[in-house]
C-alpha positions in Angstrom: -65.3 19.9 -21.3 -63.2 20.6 -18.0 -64.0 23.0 -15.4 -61.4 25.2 -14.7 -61.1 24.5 -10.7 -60.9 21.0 -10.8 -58.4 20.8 -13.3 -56.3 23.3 -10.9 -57.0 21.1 -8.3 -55.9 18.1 -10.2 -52.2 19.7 -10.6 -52.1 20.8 -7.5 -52.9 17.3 -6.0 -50.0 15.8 -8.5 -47.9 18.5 -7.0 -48.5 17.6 -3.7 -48.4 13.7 -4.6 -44.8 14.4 -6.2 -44.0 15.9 -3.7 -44.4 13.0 -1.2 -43.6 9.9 -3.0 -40.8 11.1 -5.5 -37.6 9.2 -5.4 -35.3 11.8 -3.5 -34.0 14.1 -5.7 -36.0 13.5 -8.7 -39.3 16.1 -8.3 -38.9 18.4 -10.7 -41.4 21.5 -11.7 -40.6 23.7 -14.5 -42.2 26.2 -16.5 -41.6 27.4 -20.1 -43.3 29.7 -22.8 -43.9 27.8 -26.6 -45.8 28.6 -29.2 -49.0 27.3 -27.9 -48.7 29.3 -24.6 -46.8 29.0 -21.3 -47.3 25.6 -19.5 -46.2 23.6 -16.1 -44.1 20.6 -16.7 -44.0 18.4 -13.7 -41.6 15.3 -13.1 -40.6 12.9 -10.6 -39.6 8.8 -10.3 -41.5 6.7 -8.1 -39.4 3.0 -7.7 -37.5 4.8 -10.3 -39.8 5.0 -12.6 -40.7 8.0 -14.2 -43.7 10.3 -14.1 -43.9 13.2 -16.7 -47.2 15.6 -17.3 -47.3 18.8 -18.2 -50.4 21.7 -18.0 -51.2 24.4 -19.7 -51.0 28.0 -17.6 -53.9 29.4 -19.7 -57.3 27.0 -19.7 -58.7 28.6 -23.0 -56.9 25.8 -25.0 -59.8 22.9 -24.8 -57.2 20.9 -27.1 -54.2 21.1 -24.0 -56.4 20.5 -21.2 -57.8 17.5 -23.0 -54.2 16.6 -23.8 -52.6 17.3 -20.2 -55.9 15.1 -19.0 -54.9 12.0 -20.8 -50.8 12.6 -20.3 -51.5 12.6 -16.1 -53.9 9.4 -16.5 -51.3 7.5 -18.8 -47.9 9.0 -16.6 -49.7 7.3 -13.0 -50.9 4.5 -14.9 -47.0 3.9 -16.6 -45.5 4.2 -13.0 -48.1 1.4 -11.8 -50.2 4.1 -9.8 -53.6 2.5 -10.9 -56.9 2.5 -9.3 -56.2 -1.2 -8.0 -52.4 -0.1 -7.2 -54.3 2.9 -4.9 -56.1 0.5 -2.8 -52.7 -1.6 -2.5 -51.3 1.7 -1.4 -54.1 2.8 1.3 -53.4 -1.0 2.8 -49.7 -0.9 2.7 -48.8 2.5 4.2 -49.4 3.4 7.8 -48.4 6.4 9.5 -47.1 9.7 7.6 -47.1 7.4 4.4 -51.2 7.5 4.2 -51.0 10.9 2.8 -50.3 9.2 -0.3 -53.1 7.4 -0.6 -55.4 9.8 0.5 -53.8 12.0 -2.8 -53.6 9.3 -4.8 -57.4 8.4 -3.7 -58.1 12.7 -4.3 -56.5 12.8 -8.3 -58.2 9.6 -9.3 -61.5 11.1 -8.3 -61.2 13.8 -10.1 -60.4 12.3 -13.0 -63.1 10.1 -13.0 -64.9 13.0 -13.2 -63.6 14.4 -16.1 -63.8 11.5 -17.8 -64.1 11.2 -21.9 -67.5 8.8 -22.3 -66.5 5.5 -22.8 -63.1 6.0 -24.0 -62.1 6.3 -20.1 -61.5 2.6 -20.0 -59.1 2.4 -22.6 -55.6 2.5 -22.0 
């Protein structure tokens, strides 16, 4: 179902994408041990709006992966980071700024390629 480096890669890029377009003072990465295993839970605001995801440490759990998959997806699409809103993006910022984009442009690929069938174009 997922392969193991692109799904580090994918939070590592949100990370990085926190990191650079979180309100200031709101990026916030914690972890925490449950019953289900130890997992990375990632927050921030973007226009005050919040992002919230959270991954597993361990990648034997096909259920969390699948889970933290669809939670990163929903959080960028809930804070109006959409595909379309990711070519407004690459437009609108010049400068420093286009790292965004370019991240933005980076996790969306790699979700698309991890994509569930045709459930993908759901919301």
């Amino acid at each position: 179902m997922f392969k193991t480096t692109r799904f580090n890669q994918l939070q590592n890029l949100i990370e990085q994408l926190g990191s650079i377009v979180a309100d200031e003072g709101t990026y916030l990465k914690s972890s925490y041990t449950r019953s289900a295993g130890s997992y990375t839970r990632i927050k921030w605001r973007y226009k005050n709006l919040l992002f919230s995801t959270e991954y597993p440490n361990a990648h034997k759990n096909k259920r969390e992966l699948h889970n933290a998959y669809f939670t990163t997806r929903k959080s960028l699409n809930l804070i109006g980071l959409s595909v379309d809103d990711m070519s407004l993006l690459s437009k609108d910022y010049m400068g420093k700024n286009v790292d965004i984009a370019e991240k933005l442009y980076d996790v969306w690929e790699l979700l698309k390629k991890e994509r569930m069938g045709i459930f993908w174009w759901f919301k």
